[in-house]
ChimeraX commands (.cxc) that place a marker at each C-alpha (Angstrom):
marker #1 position -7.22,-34.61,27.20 radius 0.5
marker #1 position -6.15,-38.40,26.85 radius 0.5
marker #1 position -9.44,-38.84,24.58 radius 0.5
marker #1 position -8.87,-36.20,22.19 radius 0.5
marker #1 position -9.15,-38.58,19.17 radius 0.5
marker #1 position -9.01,-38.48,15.16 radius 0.5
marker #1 position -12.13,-36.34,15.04 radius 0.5
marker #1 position -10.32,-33.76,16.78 radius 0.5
marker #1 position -7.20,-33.41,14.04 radius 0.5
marker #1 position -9.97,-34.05,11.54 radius 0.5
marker #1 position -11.95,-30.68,12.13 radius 0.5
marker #1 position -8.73,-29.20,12.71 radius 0.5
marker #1 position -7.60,-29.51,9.71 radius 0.5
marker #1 position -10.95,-28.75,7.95 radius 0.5
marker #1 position -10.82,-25.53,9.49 radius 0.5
marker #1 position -7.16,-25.16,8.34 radius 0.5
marker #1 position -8.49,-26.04,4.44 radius 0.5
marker #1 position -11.27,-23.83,4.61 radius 0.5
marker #1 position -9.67,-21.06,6.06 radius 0.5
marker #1 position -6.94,-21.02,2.94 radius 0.5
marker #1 position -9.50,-21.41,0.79 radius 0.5
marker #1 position -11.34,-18.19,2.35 radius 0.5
marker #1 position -7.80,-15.91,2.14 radius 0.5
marker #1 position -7.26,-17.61,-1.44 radius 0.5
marker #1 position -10.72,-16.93,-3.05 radius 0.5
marker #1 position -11.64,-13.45,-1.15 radius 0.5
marker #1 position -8.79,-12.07,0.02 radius 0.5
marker #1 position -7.44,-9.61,-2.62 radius 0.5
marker #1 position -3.43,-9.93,-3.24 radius 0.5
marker #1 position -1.79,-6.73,-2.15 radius 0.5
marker #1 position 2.10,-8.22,-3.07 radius 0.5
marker #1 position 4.23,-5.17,-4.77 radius 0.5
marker #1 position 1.33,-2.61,-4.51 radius 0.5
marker #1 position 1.89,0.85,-3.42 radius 0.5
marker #1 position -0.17,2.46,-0.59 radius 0.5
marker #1 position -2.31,4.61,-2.43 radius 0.5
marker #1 position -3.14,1.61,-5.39 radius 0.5
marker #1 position -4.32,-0.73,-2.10 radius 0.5
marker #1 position -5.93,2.69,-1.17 radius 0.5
marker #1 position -8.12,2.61,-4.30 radius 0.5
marker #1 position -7.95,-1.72,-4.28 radius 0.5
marker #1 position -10.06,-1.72,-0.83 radius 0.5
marker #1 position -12.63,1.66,-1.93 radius 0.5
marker #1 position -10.76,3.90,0.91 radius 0.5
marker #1 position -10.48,6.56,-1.98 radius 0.5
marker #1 position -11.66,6.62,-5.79 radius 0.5
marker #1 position -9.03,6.52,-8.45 radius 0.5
marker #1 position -10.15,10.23,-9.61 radius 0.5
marker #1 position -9.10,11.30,-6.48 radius 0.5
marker #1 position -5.92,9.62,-5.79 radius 0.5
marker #1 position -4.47,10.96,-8.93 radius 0.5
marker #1 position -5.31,14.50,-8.21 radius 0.5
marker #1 position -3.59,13.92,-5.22 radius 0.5
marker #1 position -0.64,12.63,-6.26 radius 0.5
marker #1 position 0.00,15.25,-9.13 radius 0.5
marker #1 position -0.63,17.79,-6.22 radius 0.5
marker #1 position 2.01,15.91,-4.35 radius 0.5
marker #1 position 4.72,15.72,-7.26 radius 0.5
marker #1 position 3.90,19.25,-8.26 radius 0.5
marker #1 position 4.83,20.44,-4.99 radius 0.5
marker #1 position 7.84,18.92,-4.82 radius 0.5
marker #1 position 8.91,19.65,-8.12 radius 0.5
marker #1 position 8.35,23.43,-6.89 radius 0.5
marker #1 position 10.84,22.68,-3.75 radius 0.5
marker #1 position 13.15,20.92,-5.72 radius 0.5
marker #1 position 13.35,24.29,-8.37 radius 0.5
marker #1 position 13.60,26.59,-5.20 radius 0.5
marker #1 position 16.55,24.44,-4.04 radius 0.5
marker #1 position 18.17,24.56,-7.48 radius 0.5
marker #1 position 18.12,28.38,-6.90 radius 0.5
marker #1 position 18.98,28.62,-4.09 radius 0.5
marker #1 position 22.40,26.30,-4.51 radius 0.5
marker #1 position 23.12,28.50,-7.53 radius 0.5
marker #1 position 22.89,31.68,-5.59 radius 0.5
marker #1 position 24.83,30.99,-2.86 radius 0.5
marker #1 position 27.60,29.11,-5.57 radius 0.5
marker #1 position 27.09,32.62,-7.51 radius 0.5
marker #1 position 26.13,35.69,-5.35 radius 0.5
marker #1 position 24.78,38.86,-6.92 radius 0.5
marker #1 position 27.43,41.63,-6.54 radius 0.5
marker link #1:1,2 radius 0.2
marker link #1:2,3 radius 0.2
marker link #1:3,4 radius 0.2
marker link #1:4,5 radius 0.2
marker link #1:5,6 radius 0.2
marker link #1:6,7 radius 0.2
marker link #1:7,8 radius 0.2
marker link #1:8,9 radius 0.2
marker link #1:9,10 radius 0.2
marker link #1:10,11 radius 0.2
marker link #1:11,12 radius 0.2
marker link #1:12,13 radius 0.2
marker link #1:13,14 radius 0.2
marker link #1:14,15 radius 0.2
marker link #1:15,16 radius 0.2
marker link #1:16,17 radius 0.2
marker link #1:17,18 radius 0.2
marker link #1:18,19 radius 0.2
marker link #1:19,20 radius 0.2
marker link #1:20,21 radius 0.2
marker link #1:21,22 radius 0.2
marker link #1:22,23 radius 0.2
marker link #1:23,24 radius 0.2
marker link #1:24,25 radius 0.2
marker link #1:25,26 radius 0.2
marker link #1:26,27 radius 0.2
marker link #1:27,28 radius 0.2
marker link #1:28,29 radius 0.2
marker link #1:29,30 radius 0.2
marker link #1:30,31 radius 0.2
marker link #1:31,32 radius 0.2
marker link #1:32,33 radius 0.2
marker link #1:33,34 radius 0.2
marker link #1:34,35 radius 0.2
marker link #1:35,36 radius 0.2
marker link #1:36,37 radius 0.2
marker link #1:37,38 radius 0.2
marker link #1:38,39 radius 0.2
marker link #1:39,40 radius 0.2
marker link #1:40,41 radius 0.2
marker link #1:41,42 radius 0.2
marker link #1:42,43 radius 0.2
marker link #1:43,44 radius 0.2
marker link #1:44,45 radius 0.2
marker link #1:45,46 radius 0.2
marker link #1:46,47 radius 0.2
marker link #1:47,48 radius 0.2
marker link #1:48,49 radius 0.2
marker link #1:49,50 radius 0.2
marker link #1:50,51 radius 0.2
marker link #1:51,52 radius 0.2
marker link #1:52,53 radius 0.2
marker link #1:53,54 radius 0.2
marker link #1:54,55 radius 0.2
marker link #1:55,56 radius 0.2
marker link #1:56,57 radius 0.2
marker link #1:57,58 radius 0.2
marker link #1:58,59 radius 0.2
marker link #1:59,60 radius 0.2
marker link #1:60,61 radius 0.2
marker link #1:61,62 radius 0.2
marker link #1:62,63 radius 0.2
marker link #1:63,64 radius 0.2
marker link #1:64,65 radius 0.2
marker link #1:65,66 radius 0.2
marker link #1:66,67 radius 0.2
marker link #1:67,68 radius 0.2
marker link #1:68,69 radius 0.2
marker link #1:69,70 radius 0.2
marker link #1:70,71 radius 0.2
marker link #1:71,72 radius 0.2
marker link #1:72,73 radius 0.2
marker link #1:73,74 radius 0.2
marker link #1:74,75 radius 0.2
marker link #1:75,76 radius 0.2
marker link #1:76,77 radius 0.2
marker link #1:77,78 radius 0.2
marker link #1:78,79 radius 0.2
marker link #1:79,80 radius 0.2
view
């Protein structure tokens, strides 16, 4: 250990550089992206699909929502 030298911070730090350079250049930026766009980023799912999926998704819940709504209003209102 007392002869660890220049050479040794040298590659050190060359290994440092290049490894920056390697996340800056090929490592895609996933900052303020939502699961399913870093879904379609990385090829875990086409974009075709995705959306299908999500307007399955939203169409659902719109459905809940409506069956809430009605049943809120019901029990607010009762038939006779």
């Amino acid at each position: 250990m007392a002869h660890i030298g220049w050479r040794t911070f040298l590659m050190f730090g060359i290994f440092c550089l290049a490894n920056g350079c390697f996340a800056l250049f090929f490592i895609p930026e996933t900052k303020r992206m939502t699961l399913e766009e870093i879904d379609v980023l990385f090829g875990t799912v086409d974009a075709a699909q995705r959306a299908r999926d999500v307007e399955v998704a939203l169409a659902a819940e719109k459905k809940e929502m409506e069956l809430e709504h009605v049943e809120e209003a019901e029990e607010h209102h009762p038939k006779a």
